[in-house]
C-alpha positions in Angstrom: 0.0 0.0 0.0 1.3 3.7 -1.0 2.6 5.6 2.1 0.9 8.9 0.8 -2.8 8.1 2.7 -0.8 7.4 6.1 1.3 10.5 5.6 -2.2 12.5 5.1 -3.7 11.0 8.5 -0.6 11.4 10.6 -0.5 15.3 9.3 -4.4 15.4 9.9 -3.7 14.1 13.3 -0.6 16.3 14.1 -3.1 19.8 13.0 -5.6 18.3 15.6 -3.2 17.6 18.4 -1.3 21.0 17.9 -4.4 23.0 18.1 -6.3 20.9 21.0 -2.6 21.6 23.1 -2.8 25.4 22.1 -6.2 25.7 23.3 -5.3 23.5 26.5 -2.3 26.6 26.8 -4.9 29.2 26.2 -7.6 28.4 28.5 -4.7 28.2 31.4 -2.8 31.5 31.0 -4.2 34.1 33.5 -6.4 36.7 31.9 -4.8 40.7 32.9 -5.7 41.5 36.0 -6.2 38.1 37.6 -6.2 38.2 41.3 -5.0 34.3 41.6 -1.7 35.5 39.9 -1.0 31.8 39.0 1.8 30.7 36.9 1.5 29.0 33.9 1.2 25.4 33.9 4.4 23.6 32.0 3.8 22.5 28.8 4.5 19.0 30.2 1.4 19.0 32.3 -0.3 20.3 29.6 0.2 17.6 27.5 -0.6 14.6 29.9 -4.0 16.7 30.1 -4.2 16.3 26.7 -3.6 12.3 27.1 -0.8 12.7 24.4 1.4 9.6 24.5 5.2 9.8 25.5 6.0 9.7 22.1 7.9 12.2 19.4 5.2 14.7 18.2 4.8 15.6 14.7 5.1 19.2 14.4 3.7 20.6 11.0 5.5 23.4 10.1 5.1 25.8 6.8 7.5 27.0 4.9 6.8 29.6 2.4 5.7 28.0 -0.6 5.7 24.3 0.6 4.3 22.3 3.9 7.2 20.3 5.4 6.9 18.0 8.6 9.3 18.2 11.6 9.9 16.1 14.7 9.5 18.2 17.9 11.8 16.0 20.1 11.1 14.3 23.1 13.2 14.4 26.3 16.3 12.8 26.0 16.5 13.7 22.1 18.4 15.9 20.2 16.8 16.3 16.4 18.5 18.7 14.1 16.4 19.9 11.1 18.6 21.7 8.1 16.8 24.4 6.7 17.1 23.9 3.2 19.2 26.9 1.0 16.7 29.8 0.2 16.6 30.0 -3.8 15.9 33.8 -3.2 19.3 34.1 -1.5 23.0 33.5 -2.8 25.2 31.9 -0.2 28.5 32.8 -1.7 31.3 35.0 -0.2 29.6 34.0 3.8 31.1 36.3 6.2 32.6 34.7 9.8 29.5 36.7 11.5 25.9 35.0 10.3 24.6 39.3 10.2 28.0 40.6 9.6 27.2 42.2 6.6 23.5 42.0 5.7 23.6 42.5 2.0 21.8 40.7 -0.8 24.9 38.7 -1.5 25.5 37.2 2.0 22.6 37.5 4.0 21.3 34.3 5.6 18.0 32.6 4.3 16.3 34.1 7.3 13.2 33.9 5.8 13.1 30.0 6.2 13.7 30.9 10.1 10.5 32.6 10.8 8.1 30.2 11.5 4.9 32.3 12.7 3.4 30.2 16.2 6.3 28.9 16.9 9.2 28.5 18.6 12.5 26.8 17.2 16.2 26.9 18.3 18.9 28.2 15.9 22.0 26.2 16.9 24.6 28.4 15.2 22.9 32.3 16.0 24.9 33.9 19.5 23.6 36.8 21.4 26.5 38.4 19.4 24.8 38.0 15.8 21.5 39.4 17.3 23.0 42.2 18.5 24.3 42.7 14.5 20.9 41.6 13.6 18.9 44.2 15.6 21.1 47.0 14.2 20.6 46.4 10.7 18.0 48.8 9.1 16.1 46.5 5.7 12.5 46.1 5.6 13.4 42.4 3.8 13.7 41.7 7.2 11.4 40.4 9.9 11.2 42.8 13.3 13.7 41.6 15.7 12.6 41.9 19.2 15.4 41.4 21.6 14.7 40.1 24.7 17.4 40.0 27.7 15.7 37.6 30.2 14.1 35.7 31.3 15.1 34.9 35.0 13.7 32.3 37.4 10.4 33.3 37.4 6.9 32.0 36.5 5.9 32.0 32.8 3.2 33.9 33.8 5.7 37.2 34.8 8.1 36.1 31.6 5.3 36.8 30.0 3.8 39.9 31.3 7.4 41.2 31.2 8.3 40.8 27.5 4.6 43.0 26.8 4.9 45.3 29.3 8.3 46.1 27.2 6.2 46.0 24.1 4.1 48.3 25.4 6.9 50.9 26.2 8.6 50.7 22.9 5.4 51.3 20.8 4.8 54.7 23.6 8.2 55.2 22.5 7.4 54.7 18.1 4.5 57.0 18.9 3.1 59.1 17.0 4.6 57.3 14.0 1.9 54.9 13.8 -0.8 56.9 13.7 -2.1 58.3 10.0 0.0 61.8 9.2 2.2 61.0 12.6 5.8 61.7 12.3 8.3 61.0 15.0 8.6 64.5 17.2 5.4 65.7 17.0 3.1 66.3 19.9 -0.5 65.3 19.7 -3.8 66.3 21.5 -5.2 63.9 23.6 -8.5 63.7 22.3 -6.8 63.7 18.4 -4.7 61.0 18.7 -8.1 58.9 19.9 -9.8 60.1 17.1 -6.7 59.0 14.8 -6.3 55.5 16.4 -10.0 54.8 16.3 -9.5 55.7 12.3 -6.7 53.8 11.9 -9.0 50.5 13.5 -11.7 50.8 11.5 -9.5 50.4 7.8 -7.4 47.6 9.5 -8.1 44.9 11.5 -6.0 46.1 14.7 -7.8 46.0 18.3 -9.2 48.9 19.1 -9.2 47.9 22.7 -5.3 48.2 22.5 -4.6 50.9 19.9 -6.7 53.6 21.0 -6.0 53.3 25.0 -2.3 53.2 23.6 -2.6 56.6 21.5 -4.3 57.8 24.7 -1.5 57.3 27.1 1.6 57.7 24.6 -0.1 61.7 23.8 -1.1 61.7 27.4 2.6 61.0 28.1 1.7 58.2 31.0 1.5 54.3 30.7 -2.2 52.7 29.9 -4.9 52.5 32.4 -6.2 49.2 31.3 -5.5 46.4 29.2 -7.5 44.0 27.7 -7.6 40.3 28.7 -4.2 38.7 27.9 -4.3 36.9 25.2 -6.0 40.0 22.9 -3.0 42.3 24.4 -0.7 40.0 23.2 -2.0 39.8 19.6 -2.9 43.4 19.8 0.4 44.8 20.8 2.2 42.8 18.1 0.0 43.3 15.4 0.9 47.5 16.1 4.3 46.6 15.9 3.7 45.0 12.2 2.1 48.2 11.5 4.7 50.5 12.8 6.8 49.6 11.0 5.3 47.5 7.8 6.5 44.2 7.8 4.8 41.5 8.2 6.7 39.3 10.6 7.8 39.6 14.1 10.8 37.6 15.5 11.0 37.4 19.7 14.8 36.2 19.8 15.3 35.0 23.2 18.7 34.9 25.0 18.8 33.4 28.5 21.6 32.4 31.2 22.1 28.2 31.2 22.4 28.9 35.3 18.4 29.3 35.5 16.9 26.0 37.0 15.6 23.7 34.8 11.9 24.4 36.0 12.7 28.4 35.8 13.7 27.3 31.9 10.9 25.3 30.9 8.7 28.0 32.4 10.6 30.3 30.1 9.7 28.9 26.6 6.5 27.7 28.3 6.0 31.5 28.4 7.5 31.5 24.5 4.8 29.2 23.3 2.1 31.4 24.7 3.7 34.4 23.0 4.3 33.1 20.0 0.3 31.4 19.4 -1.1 34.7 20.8 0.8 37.2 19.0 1.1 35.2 15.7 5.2 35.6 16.3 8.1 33.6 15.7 10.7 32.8 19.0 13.7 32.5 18.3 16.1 30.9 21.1 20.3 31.4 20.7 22.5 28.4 20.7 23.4 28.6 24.4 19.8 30.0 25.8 17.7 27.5 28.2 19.6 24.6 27.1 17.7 22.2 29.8 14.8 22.5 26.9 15.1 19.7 24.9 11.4 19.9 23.1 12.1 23.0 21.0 12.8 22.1 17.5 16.4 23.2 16.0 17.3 24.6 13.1 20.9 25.6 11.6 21.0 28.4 9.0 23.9 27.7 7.4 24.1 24.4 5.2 27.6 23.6 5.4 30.2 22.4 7.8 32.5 25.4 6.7 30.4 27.6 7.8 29.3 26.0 10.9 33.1 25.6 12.1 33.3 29.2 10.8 30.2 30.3 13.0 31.5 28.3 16.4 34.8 29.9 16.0 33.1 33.3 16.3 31.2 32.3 19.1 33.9 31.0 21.0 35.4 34.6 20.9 31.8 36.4 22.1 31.6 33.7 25.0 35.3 34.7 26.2 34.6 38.5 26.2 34.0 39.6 29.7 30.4 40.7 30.9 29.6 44.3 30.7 27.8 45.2 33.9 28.5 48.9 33.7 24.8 49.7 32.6 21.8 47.3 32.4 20.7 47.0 28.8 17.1 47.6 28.1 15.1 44.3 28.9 13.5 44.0 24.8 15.8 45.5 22.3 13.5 46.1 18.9 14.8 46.8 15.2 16.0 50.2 14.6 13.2 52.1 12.7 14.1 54.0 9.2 15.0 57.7 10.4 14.2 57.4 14.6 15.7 56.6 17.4 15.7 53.8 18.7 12.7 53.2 20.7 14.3 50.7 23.4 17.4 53.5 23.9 16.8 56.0 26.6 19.5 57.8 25.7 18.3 58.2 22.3 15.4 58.9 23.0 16.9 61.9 25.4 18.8 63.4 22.6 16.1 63.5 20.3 13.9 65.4 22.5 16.4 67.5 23.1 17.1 68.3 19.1 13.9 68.6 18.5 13.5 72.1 20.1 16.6 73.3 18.1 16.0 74.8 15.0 19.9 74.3 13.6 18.9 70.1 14.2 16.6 69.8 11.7 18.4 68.2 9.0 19.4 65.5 11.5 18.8 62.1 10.2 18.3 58.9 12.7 19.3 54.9 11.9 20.3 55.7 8.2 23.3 54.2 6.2 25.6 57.0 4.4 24.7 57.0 0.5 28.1 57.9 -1.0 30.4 54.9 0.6 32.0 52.2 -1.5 29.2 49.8 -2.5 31.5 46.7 -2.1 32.0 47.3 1.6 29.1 45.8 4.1 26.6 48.5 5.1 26.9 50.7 7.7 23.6 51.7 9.7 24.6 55.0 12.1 22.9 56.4 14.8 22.8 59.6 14.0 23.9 62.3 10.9 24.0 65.5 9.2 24.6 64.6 5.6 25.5 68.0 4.6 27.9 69.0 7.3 29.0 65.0 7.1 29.0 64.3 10.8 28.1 61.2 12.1 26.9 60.4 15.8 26.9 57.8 18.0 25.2 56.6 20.9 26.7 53.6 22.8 25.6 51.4 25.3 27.8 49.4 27.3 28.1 46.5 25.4 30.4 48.8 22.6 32.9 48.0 25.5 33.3 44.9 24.6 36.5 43.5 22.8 34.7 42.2 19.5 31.9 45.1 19.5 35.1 47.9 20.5 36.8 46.5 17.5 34.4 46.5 14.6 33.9 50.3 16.3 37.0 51.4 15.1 37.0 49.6 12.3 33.6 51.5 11.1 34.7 54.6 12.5 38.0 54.3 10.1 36.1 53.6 7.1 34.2 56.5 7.8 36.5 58.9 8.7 38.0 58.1 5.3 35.2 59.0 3.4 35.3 62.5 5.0 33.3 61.7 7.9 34.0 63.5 11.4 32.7 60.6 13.9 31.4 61.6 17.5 31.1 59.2 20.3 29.1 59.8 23.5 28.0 57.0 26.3 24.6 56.9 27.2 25.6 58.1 30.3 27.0 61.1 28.8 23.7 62.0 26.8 21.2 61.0 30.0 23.6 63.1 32.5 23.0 66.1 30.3 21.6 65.6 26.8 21.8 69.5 26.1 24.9 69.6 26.5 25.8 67.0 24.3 23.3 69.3 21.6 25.4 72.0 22.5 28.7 70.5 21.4 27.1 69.1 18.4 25.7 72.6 16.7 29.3 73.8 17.8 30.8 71.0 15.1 28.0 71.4 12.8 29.0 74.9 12.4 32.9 75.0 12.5 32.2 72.5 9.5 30.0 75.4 7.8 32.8 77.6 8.1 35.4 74.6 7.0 33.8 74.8 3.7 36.6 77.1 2.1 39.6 75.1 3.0 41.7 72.0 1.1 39.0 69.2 0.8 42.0 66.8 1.1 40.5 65.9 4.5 37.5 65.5 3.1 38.0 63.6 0.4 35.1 60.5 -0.5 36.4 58.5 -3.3 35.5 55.1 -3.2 39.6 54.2 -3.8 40.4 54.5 -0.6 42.8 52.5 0.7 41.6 49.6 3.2 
């Protein structure tokens, strides 16, 4: 007898047992505002509930363009899934970095990563690569949340934690999101209300969390009230989507292997959730909540090469030593086209204070120089003034680090050979006293106004340089 017919029923039966688990999840996660508080209930538990056997589940798992089946492992089992070369992407020239350098010719088949509801392990992506990855600027690319947790806690609070940061960075995006908004501007009350409830009705975001969200972000206080959970979730990610106009989300996840294993199954217990409810895909680093054997792995690169290549870099982020001279933000997001960053206080405290200077208007946020040498990777800054061709930037402490210090100077060199005049601040330099940073910056933008008379051999551009 043709296998086809059984391979039809044990899909049909996988679909069933995938959504009757979901639900299961669902109906167990604590609505907002619940006064029992409970934690989630392990996936485990959730399964015996379910009266699925101790056996391998059969995971179905689209890919765009074609339906493939995985194993999700059981305890005790390591399966790794190869996910096969994306014919929209060239693989040649692969840099040692998986997001080193983000252009068409060696960018990672990403795309056959995000995997919308669920939550797979990428076996050669380190907390290093995302923080490349979240810096890059290309709508071809999902939006990368970054989340810096979880701890030993209940997936319950891993939850509530990674919206409650949500929730801040879209305050943050405001008004940007709104029809005519712009980043900078300031908004009535009662307007922006009247925009999101417009926005609601031609799209099919939740007015129960769009409009309370305009209220507060023009308000300038956090929200009142939130929906039940579960709509929040899918609410709050769905306005990310818009904000920025791409249709998929990625929660990469990167977690200490010193939580407990019951803290760490909580943790992607919490993951699941997020990723059904928000319609998201979680990505989990190499090294992150390794005690989780039930997550599916994938690799994105398809050879050994590039594998040995890949551990070799990681091997040099793991020996770097911990920067613990500023916490980082708990969610890092994607840097949006000409803001700041939402997730960077610091940022976000320069802006404010450039907005209320006339001479800062030509600044331009998160945007790569136009008139570098197109064979070089791309360079996204934080900060420039194309005309006067000054560049700023904004680092946290992790730019202390060996490997980020390094490919600082290298960038800064490149620049600076192009004509460039690079400025460095701290973020505790700009939150001590972001006006005065603004002060030293119109000083610079105007001693280059005056430099315009003299020798441009200092401000030379060709794309000859020498490397």
């Amino acid at each position: 007898m043709s296998s086809a017919p059984h391979h039809a029923i044990r899909t049909r039966i996988a679909d069933r047992l995938e959504r009757e688990l979901w639900l299961r999840c669902a109906r167990l996660m604590p609505h907002s505002g619940s006064a029992s508080g409970e934690p989630f209930v392990g996936a485990e538990t959730v399964i015996s509930l379910v009266a699925i056997p101790p056996v391998t589940l059969r995971l179905l798992t689209r890919s765009r363009g074609s339906d493939t089946v995985r194993d999700l492992p059981s305890e005790g089992r390591d399966d790794t899934s190869v996910v096969p070369p994306d014919p929209l992407v060239s693989h040649s020239s692969a840099p040692t970095d998986i997001f080193s350098s983000m252009n068409d010719a060696t960018r990672p088949p990403i795309r056959a990563a995000v995997r919308p509801g669920h939550v797979v392990r990428l076996n050669d992506v380190t907390g290093d690569a995302l923080d490349q990855l979240v810096d890059q600027v290309a709508p071809d690319l999902p939006v990368i949340l970054d989340y810096r947790g979880p701890d030993d806690r209940s997936a319950h609070a891993v939850a509530s934690e990674v919206l409650d940061a949500l929730e801040l960075i879209l305050i943050a995006l405001f008004p940007s999101w709104l029809p005519g908004g712009a980043p900078g501007q300031l908004w009535d009350v009662s307007d922006a209300q009247s925009a999101a409830r417009e926005l609601c009705s031609s799209s099919r975001l939740s007015p129960a969390v769009t409009v309370e969200l305009a209220r507060s972000a023009a308000a300038g206080t956090r929200p009142r009230r939130h929906p039940a959970a579960e709509l929040r979730a899918t609410g709050l990610v769905d306005l990310l989507r818009h904000a920025y106009g791409r249709p998929d989300v990625v929660l990469a996840i990167r977690a200490s292997g010193d939580l407990s294993a019951d803290a760490q199954h909580a943790a992607v217990t919490a993951c699941e959730w997020l990723a059904y409810h928000g319609r998201l895909t979680v990505w989990l680093t190499d090294d992150a909540l390794p005690a989780v054997e039930r997550v599916p792995v994938l690799r994105l690169r398809s050879t050994a090469a590039d594998i040995q290549q890949d551990a070799t870099a990681s091997q040099t982020a793991i020996t770097e030593p911990a920067h613990t001279e500023t916490t980082p933000p708990v969610l890092s997001v994607s840097r949006p086209t000409g803001a700041p960053a939402p997730h960077s206080a610091a940022e976000q405290a320069l802006e404010a204070s450039l907005s209320r200077q006339r001479w800062a208007q030509d600044r331009r946020w998160n945007r790569a120089p136009d008139d570098l040498d197109p064979l070089t990777p791309s360079i996204i800054v934080d900060l420039m003034w194309t005309a006067e061709r000054i560049v700023v930037e904004v680092d946290g402490a992790d730019h202390r680090r060996p490997g980020k210090y390094a490919r600082d100077r290298a960038r800064d060199n490149m620049l600076q050979r192009h004509g460039y005049l690079v400025l460095r601040y701290t973020n505790e330099q700009v939150l001590a006293d972001a006006d005065l940073v603004a002060a030293e910056l119109r000083e610079m933008i105007e001693a280059r106004h005056t430099d315009d008379d003299h020798p441009t051999g200092s401000r030379e551009h060709q794309w000859t340089t020498r490397s």
